[in-house]
N, C-alpha and C positions, 0 to 999 in steps of 0.2 A: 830143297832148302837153299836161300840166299846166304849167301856166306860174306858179310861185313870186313870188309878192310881193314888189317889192324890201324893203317896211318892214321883213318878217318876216327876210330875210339879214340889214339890217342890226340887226337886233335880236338877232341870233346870234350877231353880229361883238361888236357891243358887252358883252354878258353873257361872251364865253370872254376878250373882253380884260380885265375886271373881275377873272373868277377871278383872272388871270395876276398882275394885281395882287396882290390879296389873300396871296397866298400870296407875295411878294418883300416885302410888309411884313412879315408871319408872320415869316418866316425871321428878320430883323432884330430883332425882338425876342426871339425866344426860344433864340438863339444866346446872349448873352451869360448867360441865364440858366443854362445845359447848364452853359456853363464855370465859373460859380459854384458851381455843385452837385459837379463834377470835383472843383475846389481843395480844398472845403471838404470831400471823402470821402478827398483824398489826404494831409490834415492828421490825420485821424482817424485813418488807416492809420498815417503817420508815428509818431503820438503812441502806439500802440496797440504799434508797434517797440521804443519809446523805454519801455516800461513794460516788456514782455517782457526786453529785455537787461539793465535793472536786476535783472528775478527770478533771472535765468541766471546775472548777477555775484556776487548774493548766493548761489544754490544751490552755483557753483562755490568761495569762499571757505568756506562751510560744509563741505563736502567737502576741501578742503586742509587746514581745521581736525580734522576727523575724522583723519586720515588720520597727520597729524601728532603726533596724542595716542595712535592704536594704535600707531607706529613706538615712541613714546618708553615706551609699556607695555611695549613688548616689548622694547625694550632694557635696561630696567630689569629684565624678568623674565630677561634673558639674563646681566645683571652679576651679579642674587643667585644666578642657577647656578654662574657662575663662581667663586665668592666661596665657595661651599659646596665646592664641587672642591678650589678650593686649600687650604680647610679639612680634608676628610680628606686631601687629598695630603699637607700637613703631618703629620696623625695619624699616615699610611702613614710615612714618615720617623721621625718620631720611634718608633713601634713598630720598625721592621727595625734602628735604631739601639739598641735596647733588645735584639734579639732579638742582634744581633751583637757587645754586653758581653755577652751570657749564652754565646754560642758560645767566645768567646775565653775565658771564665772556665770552662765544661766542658772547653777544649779544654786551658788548663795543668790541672785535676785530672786529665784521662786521661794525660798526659805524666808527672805525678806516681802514678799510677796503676803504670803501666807501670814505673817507674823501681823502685818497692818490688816488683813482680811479677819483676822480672829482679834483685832483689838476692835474693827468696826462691825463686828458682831457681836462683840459684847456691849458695844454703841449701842447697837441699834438694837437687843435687848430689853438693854435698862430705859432707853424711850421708849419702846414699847409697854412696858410693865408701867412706865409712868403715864402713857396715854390712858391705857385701859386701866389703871386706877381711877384716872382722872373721870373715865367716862363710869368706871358702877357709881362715881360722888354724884354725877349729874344725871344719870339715868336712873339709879337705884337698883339696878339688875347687877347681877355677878357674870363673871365672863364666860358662866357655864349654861347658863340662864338665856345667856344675849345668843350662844351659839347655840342653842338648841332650836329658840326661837328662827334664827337664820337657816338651820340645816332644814326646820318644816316649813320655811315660806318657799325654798329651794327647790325639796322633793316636790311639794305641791305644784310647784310651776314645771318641772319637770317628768311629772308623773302627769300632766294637760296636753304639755307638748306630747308626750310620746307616747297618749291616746293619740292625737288629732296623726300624726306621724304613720301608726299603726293603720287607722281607719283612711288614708290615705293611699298606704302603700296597699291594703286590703282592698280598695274598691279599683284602686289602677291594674294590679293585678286581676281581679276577678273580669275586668274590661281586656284586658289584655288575654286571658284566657278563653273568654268565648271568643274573642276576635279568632283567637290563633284555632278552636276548635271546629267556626263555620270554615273558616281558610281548609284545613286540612279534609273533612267532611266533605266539601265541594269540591275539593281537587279528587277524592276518590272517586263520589259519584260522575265526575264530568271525564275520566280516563275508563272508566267500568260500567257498562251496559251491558247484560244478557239479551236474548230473548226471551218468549214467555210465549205458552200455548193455553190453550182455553179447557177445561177441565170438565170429563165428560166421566159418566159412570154406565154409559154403555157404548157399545162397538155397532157400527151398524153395515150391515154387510150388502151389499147389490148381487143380484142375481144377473145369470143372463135370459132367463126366462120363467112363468110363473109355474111348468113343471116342474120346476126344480126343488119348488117345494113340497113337492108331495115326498121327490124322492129321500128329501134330509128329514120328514119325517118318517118312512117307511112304513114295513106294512105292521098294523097296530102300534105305529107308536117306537119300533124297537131302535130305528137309528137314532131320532133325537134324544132316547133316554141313553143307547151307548154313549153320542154328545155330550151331556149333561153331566152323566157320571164320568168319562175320561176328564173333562175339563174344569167342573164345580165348576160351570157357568151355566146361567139360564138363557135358555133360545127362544127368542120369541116370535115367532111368526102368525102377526095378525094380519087385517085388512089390505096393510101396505102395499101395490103390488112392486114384485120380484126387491123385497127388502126382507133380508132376518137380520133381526136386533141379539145382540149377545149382550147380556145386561151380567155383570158382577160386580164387587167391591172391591178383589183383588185385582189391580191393574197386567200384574203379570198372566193370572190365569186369562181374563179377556185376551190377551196378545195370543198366548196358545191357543183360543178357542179361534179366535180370529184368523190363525194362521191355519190353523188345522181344517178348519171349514173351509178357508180358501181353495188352499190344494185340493180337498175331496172335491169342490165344484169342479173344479179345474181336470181334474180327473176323467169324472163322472163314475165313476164305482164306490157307489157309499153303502154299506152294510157293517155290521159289529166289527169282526176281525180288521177289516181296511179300517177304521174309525181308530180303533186301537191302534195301528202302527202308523197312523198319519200324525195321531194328537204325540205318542212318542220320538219321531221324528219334529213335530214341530214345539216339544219341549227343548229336545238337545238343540235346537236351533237358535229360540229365545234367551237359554241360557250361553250362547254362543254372544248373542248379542250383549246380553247384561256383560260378561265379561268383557267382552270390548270396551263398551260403554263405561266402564269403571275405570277401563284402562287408560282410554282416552280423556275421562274429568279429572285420576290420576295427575297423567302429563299437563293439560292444558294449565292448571292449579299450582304444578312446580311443586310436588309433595310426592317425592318417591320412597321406593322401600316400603309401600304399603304391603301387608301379609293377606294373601290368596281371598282370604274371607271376607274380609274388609274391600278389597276389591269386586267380590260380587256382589257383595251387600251395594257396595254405592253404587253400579250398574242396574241396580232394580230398582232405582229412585229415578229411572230412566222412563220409566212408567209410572209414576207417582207425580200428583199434580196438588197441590195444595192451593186454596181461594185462585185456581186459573192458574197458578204460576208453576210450569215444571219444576220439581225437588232436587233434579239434578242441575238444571243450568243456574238455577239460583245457591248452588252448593258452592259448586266453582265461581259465580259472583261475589258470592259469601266470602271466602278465601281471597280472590283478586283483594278487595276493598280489606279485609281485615291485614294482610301486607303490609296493604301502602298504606293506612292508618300506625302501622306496629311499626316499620320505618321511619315515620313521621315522629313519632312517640321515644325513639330511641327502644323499643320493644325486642322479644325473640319474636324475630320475622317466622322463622321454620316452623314455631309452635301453633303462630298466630294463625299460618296459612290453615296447616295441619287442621288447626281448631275450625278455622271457616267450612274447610271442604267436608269434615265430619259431622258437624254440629245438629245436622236433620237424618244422621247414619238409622236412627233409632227406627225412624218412619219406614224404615223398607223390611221391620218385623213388627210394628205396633199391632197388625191386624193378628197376629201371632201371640203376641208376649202380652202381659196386664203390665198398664202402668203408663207413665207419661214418657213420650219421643224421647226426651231431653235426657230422663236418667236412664230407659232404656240404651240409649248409644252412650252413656258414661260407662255402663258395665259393660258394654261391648268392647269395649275402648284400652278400656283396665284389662278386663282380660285375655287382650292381646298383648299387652305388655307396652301399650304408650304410652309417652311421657303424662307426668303430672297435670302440668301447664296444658297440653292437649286434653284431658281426662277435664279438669276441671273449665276447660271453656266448653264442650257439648254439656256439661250439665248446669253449668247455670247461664246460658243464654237466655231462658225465662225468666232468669232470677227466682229459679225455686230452690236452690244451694247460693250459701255466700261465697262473693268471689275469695279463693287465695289466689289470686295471680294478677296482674297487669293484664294478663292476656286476653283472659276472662272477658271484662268488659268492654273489648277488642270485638271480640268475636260477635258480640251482644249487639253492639253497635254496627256493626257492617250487615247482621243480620236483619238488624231492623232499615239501613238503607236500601237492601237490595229486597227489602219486602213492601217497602212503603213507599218507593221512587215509585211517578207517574209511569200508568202503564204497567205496571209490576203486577198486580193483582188484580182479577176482574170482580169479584165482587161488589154488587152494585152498593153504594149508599145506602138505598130503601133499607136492604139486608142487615148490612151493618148496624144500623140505628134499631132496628126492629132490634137483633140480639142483646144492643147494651139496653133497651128498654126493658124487654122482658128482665135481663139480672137483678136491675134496679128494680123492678115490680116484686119479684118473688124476694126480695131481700126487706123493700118497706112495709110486705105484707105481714110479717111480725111483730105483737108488741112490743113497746118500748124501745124503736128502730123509731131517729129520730130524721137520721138523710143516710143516703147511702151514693157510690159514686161506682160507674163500671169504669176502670183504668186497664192500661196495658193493651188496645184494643178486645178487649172483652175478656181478659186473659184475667183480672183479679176483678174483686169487688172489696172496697174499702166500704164499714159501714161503721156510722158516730150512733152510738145509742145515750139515752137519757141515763144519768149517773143516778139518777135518786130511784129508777125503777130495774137498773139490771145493775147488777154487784159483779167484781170480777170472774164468782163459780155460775152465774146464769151467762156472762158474755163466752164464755167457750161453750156452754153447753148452745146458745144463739149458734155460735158458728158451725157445731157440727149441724144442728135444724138446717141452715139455709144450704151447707151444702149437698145435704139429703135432697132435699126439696127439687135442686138444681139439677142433681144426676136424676131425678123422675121426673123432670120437666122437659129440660131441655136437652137439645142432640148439639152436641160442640166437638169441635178437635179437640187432641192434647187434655189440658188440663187447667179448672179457672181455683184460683186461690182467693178466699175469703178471708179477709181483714175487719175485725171487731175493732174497735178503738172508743174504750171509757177513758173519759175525761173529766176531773172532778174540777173544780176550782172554789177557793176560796175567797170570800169578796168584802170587806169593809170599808166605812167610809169616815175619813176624817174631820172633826167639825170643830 
């Protein structure tokens, strides 16, 4: 172990007690200086206060100054408004003051006015009383006398005029009405043209060879009666070679017979069972077509929202041909034209169209239903639920119901142009004339039938009988005779309406 020097401790002792010194003198002197340095930075501060609040007192005087010269600006610019106010409110016064001597002083001239007006009324009065005294002295009539006389020479002349007025305005108008109804009429037909096919009541089928008819008829007979019976059409296979004729009434079943016979040639395997699934296959096909077909005169016509049945009903007018002209493209002609008539008219176009496109719907069940086309597709119509105006234009397009509607005789109309425009209908003349002859024949062949007239293209007969041999109870019993007579005579579409018409007259002579 090292052993430390005493001198060197106490030399240790003495130097850390020296420091301890030093720095207890230290303190003592430079304490009082701190706090010198404190006073004299907290006088500068003070002073530095004392400058600041001066600036603040003068910025805020300056500011109450300001403040107090805009107040007194603006009061001053608020006393010269006021000041100008009560200057025209003065003007205002004295003007209504001005205007109210001027009222008062027009108001004694009208008092003065009136006053000379009621003295020259009673002027003109008592002249008056003393003219027309003067005239009963010299005419001898009284003043009640003279004007009655006046008020009937008056009426008379005015009850001439306003005949001649009336039958003026009547014949311009009734001029002006056809004018305006060929205008309209001819703008239909010259925007609206169908086609039209030729009207056939059999189908006639080519073969490709003249075995082939042995095999469609089979052995005894059994394919063509399977034929026959699937399709209710008649097969005719005569002389012709390599031709079978499908002859029916119904247009639809000829199309199944036709189609169905196709395919089996087409085939070559015809016996009962193939017959049967050919002619069933080539119904759902036909009826494949009808609905298209409905769909498409539908659309083309601009009449949606038709319901399902109505749809295939008018798709089976797709095979219906009336005097030559298809039922369906003159359906949709029908509707174009009754449109643009019912536009023209200020009409309901939708009912009108509606009414055109339906109006022969009847035809594609007549061979079906008893009755005439027309009211046949009115209950069809109705009992779908279409309108009124619809309903009552399919049923009196013949005019066999009277019209309720505008539309009606819309649809009547359009009917009869797209039936009776050149080309529309092939029916010859000869035919024509032959049918209105015979009506006329069987209708004068009755006594006491004095003329008779076929109208409507053969569709009525009007007949005048003699008044002194047939009475009112023999003219209806005349008419149901002639239309007896007419249903065992003759073969017509639709329906012909018989018109009786007695006419009596009374006759004397003046002498």
């Amino acid at each position: 172990m090292v052993e430390i020097p005493i001198a060197l401790v106490a030399a240790l002792v003495v130097g850390a007690v020296g420091v301890g010194v030093g720095f207890v003198l230290a303190a003592r002197v430079w304490a009082p200086q701190a706090i010198r340095a404190a006073q004299a930075e907290a006088k500068r501060i003070v002073a530095e206060a004392r400058e600041r609040q001066k600036d603040l007192i003068l910025e805020a005087k300056d500011a109450k100054l300001r403040l107090a010269q805009e107040a007194e600006e603006e009061a001053r610019a608020k006393r010269t408004e006021l000041a100008a106010l009560e200057r025209r409110l003065l003007a205002r016064d004295a003007q209504l003051d001005e205007r109210a001597d001027l009222l008062e002083e027009r108001q004694r001239k009208l008092l003065e006015r009136e006053r000379e007006l009621e003295r020259s009324r009673e002027e003109i009065a008592r002249l008056h009383a003393e003219r027309v005294a003067a005239l009963e002295r010299v005419s001898g009539l009284s003043a009640e006398d003279a004007k009655a006389l006046l008020i009937e020479a008056v009426r008379d002349e005015a009850e001439h005029d306003a005949v001649k007025l009336a039958r003026a305005i009547e014949r311009r108008a009734r001029e002006e009405a056809t004018e305006k109804a060929r205008e309209i009429i001819v703008t239909a037909m010259q925007r609206i043209a169908a086609d039209h096919t030729a009207e056939h009541t059999v189908t006639v089928i080519h073969l490709p060879n003249e075995e082939m008819k042995g095999r469609i008829i089979g052995r005894e007979g059994r394919n063509i009666r399977a034929l026959e019976q699937a399709t209710g059409c008649d097969l005719i296979i005569d002389d012709t070679p390599e031709t079978v004729v499908v002859s029916g009434f119904d247009p639809i079943r000829r199309e199944v017979a036709r189609l169905a016979l196709t395919k089996l040639i087409a085939d070559g395997r015809i016996h009962p069972g193939r017959i049967e699934d050919v002619v069933a296959k080539a119904r759902a096909e036909v009826e494949l077509v009808v609905r298209q077909a409905g769909e498409q005169a539908a659309y083309e016509a601009g009449v949606p929202g038709l319901p399902p049945e109505l749809i295939r009903l008018l798709g089976r007018l797709k095979f219906r041909t009336s005097y030559g002209q298809n039922v369906l493209l003159h359906s949709v002609e029908t509707s174009r034209l009754a449109a643009i008539i019912a536009a023209e008219l200020g009409a309901d176009v939708a009912a009108a169209k509606a009414g055109g496109l339906l109006h022969d719907i009847g035809k594609a069940v007549d061979h079906e239903v008893e009755g005439a086309h027309a009211a046949i597709g009115a209950q069809i119509a109705q009992r779908h639920g279409l309108p009124f105006k619809v309903v009552n234009g399919i049923a009196a397009h013949h005019q066999e119901v009277e019209y309720a509607c505008l539309e009606a005789p819309i649809v009547q109309v359009a009917d009869a142009i797209s039936a009776s425009r050149p080309g529309a209908r092939g029916e010859t003349v000869e035919t024509y004339l032959k049918r209105l002859e015979d009506l006329q024949a069987i209708a004068n062949s009755f006594a006491g039938v004095e003329r008779s007239f076929a109208v409507q293209a053969g569709r009525e007969v009007r007949i005048l009988v003699r008044p002194d041999e047939i009475d009112d109870l023999s003219a209806s019993r005349l008419a149901r005779d002639i239309v007896r007579k007419i249903e065992e005579t003759l073969t017509y579409p639709g329906q012909i309406k018989v018109t009786v018409i007695r006419e009596t007259r009374a006759v004397e002579y003046a002498k």
